[in-house]
N, C-alpha and C positions, 0 to 999 in steps of 0.2 A: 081602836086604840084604847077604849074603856072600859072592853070586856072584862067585866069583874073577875071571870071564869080564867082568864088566858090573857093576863096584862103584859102590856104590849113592852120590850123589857127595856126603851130608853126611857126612865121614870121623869128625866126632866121636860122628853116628850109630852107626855101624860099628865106631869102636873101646867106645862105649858097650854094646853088643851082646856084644862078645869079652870084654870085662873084666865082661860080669853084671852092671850099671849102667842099662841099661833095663830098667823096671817097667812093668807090660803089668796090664790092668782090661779088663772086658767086663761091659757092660749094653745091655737094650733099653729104649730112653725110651717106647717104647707100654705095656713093662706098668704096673702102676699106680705110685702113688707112690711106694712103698718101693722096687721098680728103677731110677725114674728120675732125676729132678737129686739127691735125697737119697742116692740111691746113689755118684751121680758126684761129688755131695758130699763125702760121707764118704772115697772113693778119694784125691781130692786134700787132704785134710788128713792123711791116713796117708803122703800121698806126701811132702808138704811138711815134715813129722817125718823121714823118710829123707834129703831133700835135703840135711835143715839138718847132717846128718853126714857123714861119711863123703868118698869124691869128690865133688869140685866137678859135673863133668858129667853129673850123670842125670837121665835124662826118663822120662816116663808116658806110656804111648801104650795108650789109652782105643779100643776094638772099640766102635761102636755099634753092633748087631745089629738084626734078623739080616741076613746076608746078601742086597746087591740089586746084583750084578753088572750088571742093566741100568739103575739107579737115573743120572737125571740129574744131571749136575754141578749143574744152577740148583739142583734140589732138594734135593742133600746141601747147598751154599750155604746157604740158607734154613734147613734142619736145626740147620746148626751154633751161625749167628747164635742162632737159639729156645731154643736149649741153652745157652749161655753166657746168655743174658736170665733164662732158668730158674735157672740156677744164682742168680744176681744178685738174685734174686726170692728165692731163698731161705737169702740170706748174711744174718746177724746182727752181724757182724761192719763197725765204720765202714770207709770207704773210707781208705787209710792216706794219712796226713798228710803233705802235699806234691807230692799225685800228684794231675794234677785229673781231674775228672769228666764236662769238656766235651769230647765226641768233636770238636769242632770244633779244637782244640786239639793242633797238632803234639806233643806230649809226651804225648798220651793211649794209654794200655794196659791193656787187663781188670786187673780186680785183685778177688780173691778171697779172703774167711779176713784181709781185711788184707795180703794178699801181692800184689806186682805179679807178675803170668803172661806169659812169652810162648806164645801157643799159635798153631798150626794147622792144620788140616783137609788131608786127604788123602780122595779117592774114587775108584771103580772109575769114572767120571763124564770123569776127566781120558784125554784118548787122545794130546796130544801130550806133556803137562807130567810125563812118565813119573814122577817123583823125587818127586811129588802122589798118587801112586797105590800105596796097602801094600797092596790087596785087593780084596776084594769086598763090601767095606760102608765103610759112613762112619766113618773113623778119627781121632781129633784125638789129637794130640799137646802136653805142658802141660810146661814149663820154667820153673824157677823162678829171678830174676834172678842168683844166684848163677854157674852154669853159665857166664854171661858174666864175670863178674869175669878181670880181665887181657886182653877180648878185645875192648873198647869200637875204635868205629869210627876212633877217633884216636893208639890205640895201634899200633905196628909190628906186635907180633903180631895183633891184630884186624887190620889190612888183609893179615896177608899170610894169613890163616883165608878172608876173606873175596876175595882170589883165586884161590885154591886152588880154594874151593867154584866160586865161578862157569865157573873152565877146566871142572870135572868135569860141573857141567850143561850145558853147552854139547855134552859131546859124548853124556852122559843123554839129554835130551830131544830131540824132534827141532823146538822152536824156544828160540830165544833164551834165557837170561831173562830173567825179566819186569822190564819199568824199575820195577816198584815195589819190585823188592830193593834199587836205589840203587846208589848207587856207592863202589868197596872204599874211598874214600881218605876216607871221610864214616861219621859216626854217620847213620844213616839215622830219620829222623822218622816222623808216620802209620803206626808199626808196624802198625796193624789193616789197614792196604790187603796185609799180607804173610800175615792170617790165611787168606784161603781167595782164592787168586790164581787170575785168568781160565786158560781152555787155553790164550788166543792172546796178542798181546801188545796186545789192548787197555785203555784206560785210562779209568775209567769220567770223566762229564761231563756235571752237576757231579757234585762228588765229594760222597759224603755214608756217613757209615759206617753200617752198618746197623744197629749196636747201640742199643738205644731203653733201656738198662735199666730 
């Protein structure tokens, strides 16, 4: 992420990095229950008590283990989707009021603990979408809506974040990105089409989100 040479092109990544603001967890979801969603449970309710102080921009960036360098993108995919369901399966917590529940529903986004989450996926799986890719295992990354406060897709500063980012993957990855990041000059709707985004640039048809909670 600090390659001087080939910087990595979420910048608020990378200044989140320098300034000690990314929070970093690691569990395997095959050991039993006490490793798995109750683990990753518990991570983001410790994270979401950090968020709510301090700087505005810090993320959690969750190591699924162990390591599967040759692990397919379909299959970290599938992983990630089963792992946010899990978690969902074991929130006690209502879904927070105002935020609906229908994945069919342009405004719909995971929401956990009562908190709405942006998150997502990264795998050794991606080989063009480099900027998708922290490693050698399935990685998810969880942001809590804060992070965005001052950066909505209608504000000056949000579109000029959100061309920024785009020039830096453009020259990241070696294609495009993806139309499901939307366009800088829009709040971008279907957040969940940006959790775990294809290598290439297709669009799936129909669309249907994966999550079944």
């Amino acid at each position: 992420m600090l390659d001087r040479d080939r910087a990595y092109p979420c910048y608020f990544g990378v200044q989140g990095q320098q300034r000690g603001n990314n929070w970093f967890a690691v569990f395997d979801p095959s050991l039993p229950e006490q490793h798995g969603a109750h683990a990753l449970g518990d991570a983001l309710l410790e994270f979401r008590e950090q968020a709510r102080r301090g700087p505005k921009r810090q993320t959690l960036i969750v190591f699924a283990g162990p390591p599967e360098p040759q692990a397919s993108l379909a299959d970290h995919q599938t992983a990630f989707w089963r792992l946010l369901e899990d978690l969902s399966a074991i929130d006690t917590t209502p879904w927070p009021e105002g935020f609906t529940t229908d994945t069919a529903d342009p405004a719909w986004q995971w929401c956990f603990a009562g908190e709405p989450w942006f998150t997502f996926m990264t795998s050794p799986g991606y080989h063009h979408r480099d900027s998708r890719n922290l490693g050698p295992c399935l990685t998810l990354v969880f942001q809590t809506r804060r992070v965005f406060e001052g950066l909505s897709g209608s504000s000056v500063a949000g579109q000029a974040a959100k061309r920024r980012i785009r020039a830096d993957l453009e020259r990241y990855d070696t294609v495009p990105p993806h139309p499901y990041l939307g366009d800088p000059a829009y709040s971008s709707v279907h957040k969940w089409r940006q959790y775990a985004l294809p290598d290439d640039q297709s669009v799936g048809s129909p669309e249907k989100c994966p999550f079944t909670g």
